[in-house]
C-alpha positions as CSV (number, residue, x, y, z in Angstrom):
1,X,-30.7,-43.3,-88.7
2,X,-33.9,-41.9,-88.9
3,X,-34.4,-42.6,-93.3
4,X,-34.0,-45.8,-92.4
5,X,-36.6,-46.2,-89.8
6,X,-39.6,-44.1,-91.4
7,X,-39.5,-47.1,-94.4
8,X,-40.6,-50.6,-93.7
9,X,-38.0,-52.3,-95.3
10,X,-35.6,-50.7,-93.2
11,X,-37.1,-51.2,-90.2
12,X,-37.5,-55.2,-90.4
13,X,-33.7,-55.7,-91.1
14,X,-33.1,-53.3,-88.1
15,X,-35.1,-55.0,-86.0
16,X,-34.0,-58.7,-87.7
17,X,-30.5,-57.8,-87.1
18,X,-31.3,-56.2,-83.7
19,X,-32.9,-60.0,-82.8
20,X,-30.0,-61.5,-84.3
21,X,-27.1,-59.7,-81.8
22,X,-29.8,-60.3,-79.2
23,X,-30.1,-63.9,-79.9
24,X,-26.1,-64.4,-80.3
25,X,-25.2,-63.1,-77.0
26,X,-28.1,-65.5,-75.4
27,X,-26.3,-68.1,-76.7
28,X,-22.9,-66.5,-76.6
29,X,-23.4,-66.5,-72.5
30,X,-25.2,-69.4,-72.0
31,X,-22.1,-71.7,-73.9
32,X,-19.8,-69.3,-71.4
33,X,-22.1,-71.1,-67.9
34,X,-22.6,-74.3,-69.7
35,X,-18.2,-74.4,-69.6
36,X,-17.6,-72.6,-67.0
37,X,-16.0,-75.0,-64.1
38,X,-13.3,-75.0,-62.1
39,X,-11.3,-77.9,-60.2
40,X,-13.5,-77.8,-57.3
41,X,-17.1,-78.0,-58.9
42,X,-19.9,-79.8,-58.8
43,X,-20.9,-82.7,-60.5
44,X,-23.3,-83.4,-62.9
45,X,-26.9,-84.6,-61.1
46,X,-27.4,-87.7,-63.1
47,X,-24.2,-89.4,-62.0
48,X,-25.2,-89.9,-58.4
49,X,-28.4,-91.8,-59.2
């Protein structure tokens, strides 16, 4: 782990692929809150006006 660190190279896909895992679960959970409903929830706001 540590060769791959001390070069540059290495280090920008570490931290491109560190970003990318990062990124994936952001949208990973927010997919899970935007579906997550049960019988009993609320509505959505723009269908009361």
């Amino acid at each position: 782990m540590k060769k791959i660190t001390r070069n540059e190279l290495g280090r920008h896909m570490l931290f491109f692929v560190g970003k990318t895992i990062f990124y994936f679960c952001i949208i990973l959970m927010l997919i899970y809150l935007y579906h997550y409903k049960n019988v009993q929830g609320g509505t959505f706001i723009y269908n009361e006006f």
